[in-house]
matplotlib code that plots the C-alpha trace (Angstrom):
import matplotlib.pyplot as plt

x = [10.6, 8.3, 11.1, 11.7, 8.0, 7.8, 10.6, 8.8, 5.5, 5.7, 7.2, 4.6, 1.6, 2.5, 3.1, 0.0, -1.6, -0.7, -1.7, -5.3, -5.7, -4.3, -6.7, -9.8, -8.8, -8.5, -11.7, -13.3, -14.3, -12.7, -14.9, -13.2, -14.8, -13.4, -10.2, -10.1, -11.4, -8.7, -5.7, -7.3, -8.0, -3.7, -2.9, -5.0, -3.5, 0.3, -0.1, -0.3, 2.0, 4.9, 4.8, 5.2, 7.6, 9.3, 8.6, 11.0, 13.7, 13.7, 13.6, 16.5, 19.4]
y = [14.6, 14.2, 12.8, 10.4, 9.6, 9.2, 6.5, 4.4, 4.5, 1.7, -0.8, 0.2, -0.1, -3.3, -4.5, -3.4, -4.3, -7.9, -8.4, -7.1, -9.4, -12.3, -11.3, -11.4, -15.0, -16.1, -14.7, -16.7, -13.1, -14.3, -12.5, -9.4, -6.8, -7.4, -8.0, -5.2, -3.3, -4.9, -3.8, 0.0, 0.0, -0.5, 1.9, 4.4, 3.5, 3.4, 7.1, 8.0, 4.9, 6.4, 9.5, 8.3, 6.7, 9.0, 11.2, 8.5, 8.5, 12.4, 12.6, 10.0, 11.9]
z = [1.7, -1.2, -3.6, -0.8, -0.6, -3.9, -4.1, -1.1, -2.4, -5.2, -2.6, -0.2, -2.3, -4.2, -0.3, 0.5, -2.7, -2.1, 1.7, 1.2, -2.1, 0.1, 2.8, 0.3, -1.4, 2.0, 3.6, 0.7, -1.8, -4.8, -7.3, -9.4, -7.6, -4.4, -5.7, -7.2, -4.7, -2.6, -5.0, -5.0, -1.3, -1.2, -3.7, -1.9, 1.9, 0.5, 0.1, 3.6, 4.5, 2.2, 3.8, 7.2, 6.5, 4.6, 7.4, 10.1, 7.7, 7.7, 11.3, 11.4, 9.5]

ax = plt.figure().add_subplot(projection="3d")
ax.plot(x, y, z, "-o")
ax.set_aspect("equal")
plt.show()
């Protein structure tokens, strides 16, 4: 289930990654912190999100 995780996560996190940065630029914090700190905040909550997912397909087969 890891391998499978592991295949997920990029998708997930550049996903995520991209709907937080949107969410800042929109909510008007367009300075480099809080982008930033948008793009790490979805890197660090793909984790979680791959293996759950990960987790469904399993349970699936």
């Amino acid at each position: 289930m890891l391998r499978l995780a592991s295949y997920i996560y990029p998708m997930a996190s550049v996903t995520l990654m991209g709907m937080l940065f949107i969410a800042a630029l929109v909510s008007g914090y367009d300075t480099p912190i809080y982008l930033i700190s948008a793009a790490v905040a979805g890197a660090a909550l793909a984790l979680p999100v791959s293996y759950f997912i990960a987790r469904a397909i399993k349970a699936e087969e």
